[in-house]
NUDRENDO-210977 format. One record per residue (C-alpha): residue number from 1; residue in three letters; x negated, y, z. Coordinates in nm, 3 decimals. Each point is the difference from the previous one (the first is absolute). Layout:
# NUDRENDO-210977
(NUM "ala" (X Y Z))
...
This chain:
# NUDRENDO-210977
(1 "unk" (-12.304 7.500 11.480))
(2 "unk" (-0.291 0.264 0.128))
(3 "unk" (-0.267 -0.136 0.140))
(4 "unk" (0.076 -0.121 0.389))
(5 "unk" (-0.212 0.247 0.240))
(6 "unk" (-0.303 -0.206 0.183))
(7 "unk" (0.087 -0.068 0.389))
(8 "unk" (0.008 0.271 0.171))
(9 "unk" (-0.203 0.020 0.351))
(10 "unk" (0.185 0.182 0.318))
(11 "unk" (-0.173 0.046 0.307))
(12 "unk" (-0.269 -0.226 -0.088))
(13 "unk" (0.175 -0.315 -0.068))
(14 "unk" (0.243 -0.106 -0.265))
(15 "unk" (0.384 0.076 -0.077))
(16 "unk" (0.170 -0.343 -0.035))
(17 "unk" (0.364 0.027 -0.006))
(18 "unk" (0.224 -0.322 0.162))
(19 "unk" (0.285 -0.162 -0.094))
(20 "unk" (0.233 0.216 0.179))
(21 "unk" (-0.089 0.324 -0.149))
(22 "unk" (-0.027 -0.117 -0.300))
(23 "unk" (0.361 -0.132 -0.013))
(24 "unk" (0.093 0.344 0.176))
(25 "unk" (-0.187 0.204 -0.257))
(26 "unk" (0.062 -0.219 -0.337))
(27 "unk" (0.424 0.002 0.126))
(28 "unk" (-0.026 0.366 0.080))
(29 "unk" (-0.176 0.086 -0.351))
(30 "unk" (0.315 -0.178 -0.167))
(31 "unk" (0.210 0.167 0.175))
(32 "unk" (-0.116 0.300 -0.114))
(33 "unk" (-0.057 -0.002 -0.360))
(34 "unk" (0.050 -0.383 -0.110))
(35 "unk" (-0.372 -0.112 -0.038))
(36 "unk" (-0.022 -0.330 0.099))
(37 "unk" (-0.342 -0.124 0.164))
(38 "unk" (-0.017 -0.364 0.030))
(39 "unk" (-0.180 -0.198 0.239))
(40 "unk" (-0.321 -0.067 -0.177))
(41 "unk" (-0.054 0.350 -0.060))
(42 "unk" (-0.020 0.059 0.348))
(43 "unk" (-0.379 0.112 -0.070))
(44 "unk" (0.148 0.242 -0.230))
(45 "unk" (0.161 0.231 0.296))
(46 "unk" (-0.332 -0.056 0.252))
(47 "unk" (-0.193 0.139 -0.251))
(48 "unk" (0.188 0.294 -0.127))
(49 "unk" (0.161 0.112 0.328))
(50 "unk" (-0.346 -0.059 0.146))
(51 "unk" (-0.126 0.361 -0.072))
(52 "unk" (0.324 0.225 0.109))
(53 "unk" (-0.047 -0.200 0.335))
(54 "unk" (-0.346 0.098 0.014))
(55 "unk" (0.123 0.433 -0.123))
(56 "unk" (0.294 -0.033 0.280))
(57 "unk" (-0.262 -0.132 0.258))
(58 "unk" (0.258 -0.313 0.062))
(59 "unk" (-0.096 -0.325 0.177))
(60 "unk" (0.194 -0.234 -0.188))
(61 "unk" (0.290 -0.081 -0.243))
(62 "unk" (0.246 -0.010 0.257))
(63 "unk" (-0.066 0.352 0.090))
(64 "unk" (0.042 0.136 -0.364))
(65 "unk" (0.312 -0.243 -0.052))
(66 "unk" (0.118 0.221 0.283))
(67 "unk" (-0.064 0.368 -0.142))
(68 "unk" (0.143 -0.083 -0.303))
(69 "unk" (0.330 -0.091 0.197))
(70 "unk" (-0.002 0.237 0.262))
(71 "unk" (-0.265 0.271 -0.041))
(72 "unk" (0.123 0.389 -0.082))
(73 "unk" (-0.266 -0.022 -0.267))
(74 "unk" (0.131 -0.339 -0.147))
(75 "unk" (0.142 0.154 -0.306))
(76 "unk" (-0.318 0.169 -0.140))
(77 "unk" (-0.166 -0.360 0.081))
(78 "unk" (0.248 -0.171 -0.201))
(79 "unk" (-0.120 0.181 -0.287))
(80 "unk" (-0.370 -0.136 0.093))
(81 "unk" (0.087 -0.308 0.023))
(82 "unk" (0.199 -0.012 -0.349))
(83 "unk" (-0.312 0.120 -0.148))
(84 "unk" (-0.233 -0.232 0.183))
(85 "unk" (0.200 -0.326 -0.102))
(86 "unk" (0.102 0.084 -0.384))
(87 "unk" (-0.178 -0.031 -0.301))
(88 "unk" (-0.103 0.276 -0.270))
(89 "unk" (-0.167 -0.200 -0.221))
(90 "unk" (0.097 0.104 -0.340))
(91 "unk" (-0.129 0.205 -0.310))
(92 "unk" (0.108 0.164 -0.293))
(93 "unk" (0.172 -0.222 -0.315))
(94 "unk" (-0.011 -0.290 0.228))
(95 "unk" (0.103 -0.297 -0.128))
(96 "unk" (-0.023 0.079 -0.415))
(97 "unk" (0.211 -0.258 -0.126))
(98 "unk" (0.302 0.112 0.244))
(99 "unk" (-0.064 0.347 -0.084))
(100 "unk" (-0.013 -0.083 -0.343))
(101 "unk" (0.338 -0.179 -0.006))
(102 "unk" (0.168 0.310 0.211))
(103 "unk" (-0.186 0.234 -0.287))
(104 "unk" (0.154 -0.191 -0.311))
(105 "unk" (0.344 -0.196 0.125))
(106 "unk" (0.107 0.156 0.335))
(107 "unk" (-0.038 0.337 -0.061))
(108 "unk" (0.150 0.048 -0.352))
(109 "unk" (0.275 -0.178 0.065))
(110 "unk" (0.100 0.206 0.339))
(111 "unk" (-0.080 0.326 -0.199))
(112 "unk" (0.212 -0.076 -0.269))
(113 "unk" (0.297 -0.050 0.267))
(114 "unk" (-0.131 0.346 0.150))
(115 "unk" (0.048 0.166 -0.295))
(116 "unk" (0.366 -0.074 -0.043))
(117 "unk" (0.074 0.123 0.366))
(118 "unk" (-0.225 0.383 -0.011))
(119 "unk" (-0.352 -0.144 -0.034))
(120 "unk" (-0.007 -0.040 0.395))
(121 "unk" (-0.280 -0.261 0.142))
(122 "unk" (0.010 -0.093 0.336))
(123 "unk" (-0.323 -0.295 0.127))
(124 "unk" (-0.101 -0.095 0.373))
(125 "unk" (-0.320 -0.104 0.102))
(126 "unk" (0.024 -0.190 0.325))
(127 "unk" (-0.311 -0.076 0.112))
(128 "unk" (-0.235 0.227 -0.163))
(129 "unk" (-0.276 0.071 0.230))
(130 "unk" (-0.220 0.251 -0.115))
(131 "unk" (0.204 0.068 -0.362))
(132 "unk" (-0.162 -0.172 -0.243))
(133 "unk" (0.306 -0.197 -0.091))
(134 "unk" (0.221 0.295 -0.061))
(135 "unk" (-0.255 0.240 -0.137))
(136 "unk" (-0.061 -0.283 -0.225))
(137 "unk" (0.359 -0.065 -0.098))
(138 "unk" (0.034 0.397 -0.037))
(139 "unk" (-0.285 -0.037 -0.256))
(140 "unk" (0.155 -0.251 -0.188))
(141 "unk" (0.320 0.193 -0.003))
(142 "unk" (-0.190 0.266 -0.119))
(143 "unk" (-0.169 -0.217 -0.285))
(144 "unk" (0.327 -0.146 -0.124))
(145 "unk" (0.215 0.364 0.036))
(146 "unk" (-0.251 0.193 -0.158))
(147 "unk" (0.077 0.308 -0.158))
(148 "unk" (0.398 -0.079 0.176))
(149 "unk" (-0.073 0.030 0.364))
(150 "unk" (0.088 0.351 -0.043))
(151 "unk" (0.375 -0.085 -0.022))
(152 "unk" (-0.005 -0.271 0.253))
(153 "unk" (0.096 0.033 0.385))
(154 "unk" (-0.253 -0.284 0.103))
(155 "unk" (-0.052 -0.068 0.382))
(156 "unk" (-0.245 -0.281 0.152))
(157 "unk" (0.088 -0.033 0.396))
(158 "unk" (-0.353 -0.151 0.161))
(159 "unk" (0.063 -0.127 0.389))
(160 "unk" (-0.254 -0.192 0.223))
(161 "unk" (0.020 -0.070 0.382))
(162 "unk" (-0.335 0.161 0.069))
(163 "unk" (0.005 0.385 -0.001))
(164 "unk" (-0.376 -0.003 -0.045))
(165 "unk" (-0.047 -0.160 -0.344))
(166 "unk" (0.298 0.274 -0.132))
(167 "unk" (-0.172 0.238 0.133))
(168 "unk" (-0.357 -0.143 -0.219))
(169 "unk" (0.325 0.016 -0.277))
(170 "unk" (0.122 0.315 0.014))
(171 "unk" (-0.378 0.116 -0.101))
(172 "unk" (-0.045 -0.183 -0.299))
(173 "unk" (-0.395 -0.042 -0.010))
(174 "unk" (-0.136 -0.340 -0.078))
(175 "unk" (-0.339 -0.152 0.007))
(176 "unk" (-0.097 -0.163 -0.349))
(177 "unk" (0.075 -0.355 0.194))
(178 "unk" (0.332 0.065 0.039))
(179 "unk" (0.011 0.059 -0.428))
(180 "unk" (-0.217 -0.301 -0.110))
(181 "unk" (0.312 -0.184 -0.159))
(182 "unk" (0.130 0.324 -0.150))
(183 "unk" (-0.055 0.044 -0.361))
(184 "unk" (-0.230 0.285 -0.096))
(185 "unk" (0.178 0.203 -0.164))
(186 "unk" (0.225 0.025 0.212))
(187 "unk" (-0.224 0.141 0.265))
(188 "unk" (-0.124 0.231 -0.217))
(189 "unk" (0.373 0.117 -0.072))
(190 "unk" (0.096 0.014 0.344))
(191 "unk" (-0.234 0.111 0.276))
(192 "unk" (-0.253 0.244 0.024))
(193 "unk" (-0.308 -0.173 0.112))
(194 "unk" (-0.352 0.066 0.070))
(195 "unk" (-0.224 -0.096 0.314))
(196 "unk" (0.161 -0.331 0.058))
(197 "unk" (0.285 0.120 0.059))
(198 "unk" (0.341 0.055 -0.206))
(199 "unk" (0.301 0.252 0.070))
(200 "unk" (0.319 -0.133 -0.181))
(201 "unk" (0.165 0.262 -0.222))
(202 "unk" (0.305 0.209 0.103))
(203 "unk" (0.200 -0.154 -0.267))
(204 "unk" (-0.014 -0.348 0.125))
(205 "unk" (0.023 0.097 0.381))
(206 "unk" (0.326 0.202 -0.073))
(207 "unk" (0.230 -0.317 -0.036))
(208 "unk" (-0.129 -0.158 0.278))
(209 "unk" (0.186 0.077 0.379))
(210 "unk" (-0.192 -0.196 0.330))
(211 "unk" (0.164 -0.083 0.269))
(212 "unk" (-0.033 -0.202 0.362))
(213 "unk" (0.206 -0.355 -0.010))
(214 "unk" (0.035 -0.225 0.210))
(215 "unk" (0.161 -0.316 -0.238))
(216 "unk" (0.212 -0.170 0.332))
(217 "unk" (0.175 0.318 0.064))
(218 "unk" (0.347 -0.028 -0.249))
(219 "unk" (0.114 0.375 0.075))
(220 "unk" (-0.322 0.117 -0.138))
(221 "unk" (0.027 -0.212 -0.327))
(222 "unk" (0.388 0.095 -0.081))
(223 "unk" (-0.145 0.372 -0.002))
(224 "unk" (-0.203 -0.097 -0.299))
(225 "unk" (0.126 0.107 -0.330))
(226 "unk" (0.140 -0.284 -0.226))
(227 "unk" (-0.262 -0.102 -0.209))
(228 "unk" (-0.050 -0.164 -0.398))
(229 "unk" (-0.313 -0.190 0.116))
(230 "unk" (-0.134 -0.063 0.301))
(231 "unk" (-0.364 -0.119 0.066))
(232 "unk" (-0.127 -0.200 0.323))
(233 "unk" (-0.294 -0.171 -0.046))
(234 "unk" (-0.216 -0.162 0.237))
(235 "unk" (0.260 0.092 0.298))
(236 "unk" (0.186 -0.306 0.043))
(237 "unk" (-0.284 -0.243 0.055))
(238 "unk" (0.005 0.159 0.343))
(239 "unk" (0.366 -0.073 0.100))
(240 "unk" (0.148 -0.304 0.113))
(241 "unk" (0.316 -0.161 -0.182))
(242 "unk" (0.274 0.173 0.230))
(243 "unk" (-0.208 0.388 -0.072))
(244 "unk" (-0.086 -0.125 -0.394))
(245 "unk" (0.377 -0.113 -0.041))
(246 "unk" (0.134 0.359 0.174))
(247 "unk" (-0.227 0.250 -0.202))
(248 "unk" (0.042 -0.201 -0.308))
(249 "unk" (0.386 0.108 0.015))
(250 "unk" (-0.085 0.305 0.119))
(251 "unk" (-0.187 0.043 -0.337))
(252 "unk" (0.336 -0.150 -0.158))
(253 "unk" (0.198 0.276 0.138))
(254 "unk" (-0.215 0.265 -0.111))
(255 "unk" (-0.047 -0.119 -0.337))
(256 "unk" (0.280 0.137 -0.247))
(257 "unk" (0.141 -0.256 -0.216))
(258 "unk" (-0.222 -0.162 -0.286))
(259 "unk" (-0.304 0.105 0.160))
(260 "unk" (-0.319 -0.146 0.080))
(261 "unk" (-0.206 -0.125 0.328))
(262 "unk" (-0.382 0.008 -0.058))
(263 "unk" (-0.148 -0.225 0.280))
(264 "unk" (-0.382 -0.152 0.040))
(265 "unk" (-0.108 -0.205 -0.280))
(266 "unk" (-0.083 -0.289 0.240))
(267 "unk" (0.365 0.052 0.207))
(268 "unk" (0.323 -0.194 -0.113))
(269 "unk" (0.337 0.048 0.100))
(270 "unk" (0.053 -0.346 -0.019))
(271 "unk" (0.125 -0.111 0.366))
(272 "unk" (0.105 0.378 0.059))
(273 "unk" (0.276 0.048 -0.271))
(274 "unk" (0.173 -0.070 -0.276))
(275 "unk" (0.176 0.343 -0.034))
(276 "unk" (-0.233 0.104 -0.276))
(277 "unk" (-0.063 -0.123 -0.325))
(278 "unk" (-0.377 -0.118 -0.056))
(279 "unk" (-0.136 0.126 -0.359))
(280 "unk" (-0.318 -0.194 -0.076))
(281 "unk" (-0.253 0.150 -0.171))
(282 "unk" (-0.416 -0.063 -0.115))
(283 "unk" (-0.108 -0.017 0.346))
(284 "unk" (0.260 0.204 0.169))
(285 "unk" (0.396 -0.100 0.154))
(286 "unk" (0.174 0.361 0.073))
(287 "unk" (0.335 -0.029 0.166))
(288 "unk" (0.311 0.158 -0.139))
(289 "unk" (0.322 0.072 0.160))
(290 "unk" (0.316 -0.085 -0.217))
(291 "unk" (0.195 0.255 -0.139))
């Protein structure tokens, strides 16, 4: 998780949010997108709300609790407050050994399905922040394809709650700390860089499309295409069981029969599911649906 932002001081004294509107804020948040805040991470919301009640000149928590229910401007706060209490921790190739097994197991075997039924790949990225993960699976695709992606109709759907970090997506430049688990030559064969900076190539942007998500919201899921492989990593942790147990079939739904669920390497479906069959691998379970 990012780094918690220090207390934040309002009107010379200190923001300290009670019982009450934490309850109010932590059921609201759930209600909203399925995050689930629990009671010793009460800390969690003083500090990161802190600062928009400090911007909206607001005396306490009760009083933002409030514009986000009634206020005309609640809905453009929503979106500040999605970005204030996610995570967008994440960099390129992270998590080798995962990649590694979706590079040399997953992937083959879903392409060589593809290519019986018009060489048509379909992925979703739920969850993926600021687009390392799909970038980085469009790479790969790109690495195993080769000299084929020509004759493939290939399309990677990226969604995240917070319309900020797409936005950081949809530009493609990266710091060299976002690359620092990325092999080298890949860089070299896939971004333009100079100045501490590099711009992602055309050819891997292409098969990427971002869109705003909000995971609790089923009408906005069914509208996804049906997908061979879909990858959620580092999502779920924030759910409780009731939210983990409905996007998890929401995931099952999507996926088109025989294909695979990519979740956190340090996540389990264990108490969620037994819909999927678990395929253990060197440091790495992926999830298959049954065909």
């Amino acid at each position: 998780m990012s780094s918690l932002f220090s207390k934040t001081i309002s009107l010379g004294r200190e923001l300290r949010i009670t019982d009450q509107e934490f309850v109010n804020l932590r059921d609201f948040i759930y209600q909203e997108c399925g995050i689930w805040i629990a009671d010793n991470r009460k800390y969690l919301l003083e500090n990161r709300l802190g600062n928009r009640l400090k911007k909206l000149n607001l005396k306490n928590f009760d009083e933002y609790y409030n514009l986000l229910r009634y206020d005309s401007s609640r809905s453009a706060e929503f979106r500040k407050l999605f970005e204030v209490i996610t995570t967008n921790e994440t960099s390129f190739y992270r998590n080798p050994p995962q990649l590694e097994v979706f590079q040399k197991e997953v992937l083959p075997d879903v392409l060589d399905k593809c290519r019986k039924a018009g060489n048509r790949l379909r992925i979703w990225s739920a969850g993926c922040s600021t687009g390392e993960e799909p970038y980085t699976i469009s790479m790969i695709i790109n690495e195993v394809l080769k000299g084929e992606m020509d004759s493939w109709d290939i399309r990677i759907t990226a969604n995240d709650l917070s319309e900020r970090v797409l936005e950081s997506a949809r530009k493609a430049v990266y710091n060299d700390y976002t690359l620092r688990t990325t092999p080298k030559d890949i860089v070299e064969r896939y971004f333009d860089s100079g100045g501490g900076q590099n711009k992602l190539k055309q050819e891997i942007k292409k098969l990427v499309s971002f869109g705003q998500i909000n995971l609790k919201d089923r009408n906005q899921i069914k509208r996804i295409e049906r997908s061979q492989i879909v990858f959620c990593r580092n999502v779920i942790i924030y759910f409780d069981d009731a939210m983990k147990k409905q996007v998890i079939n929401d995931f099952y739904d999507n996926l088109l029969p025989g294909g695979y669920l990519i979740i956190g390497h340090s996540e389990s479906l264990h108490h969620i599911t037994r819909a999927f069959k678990p395929i253990r691998f060197p440091g790495s379970i992926i999830y298959k649906k049954e065909e």
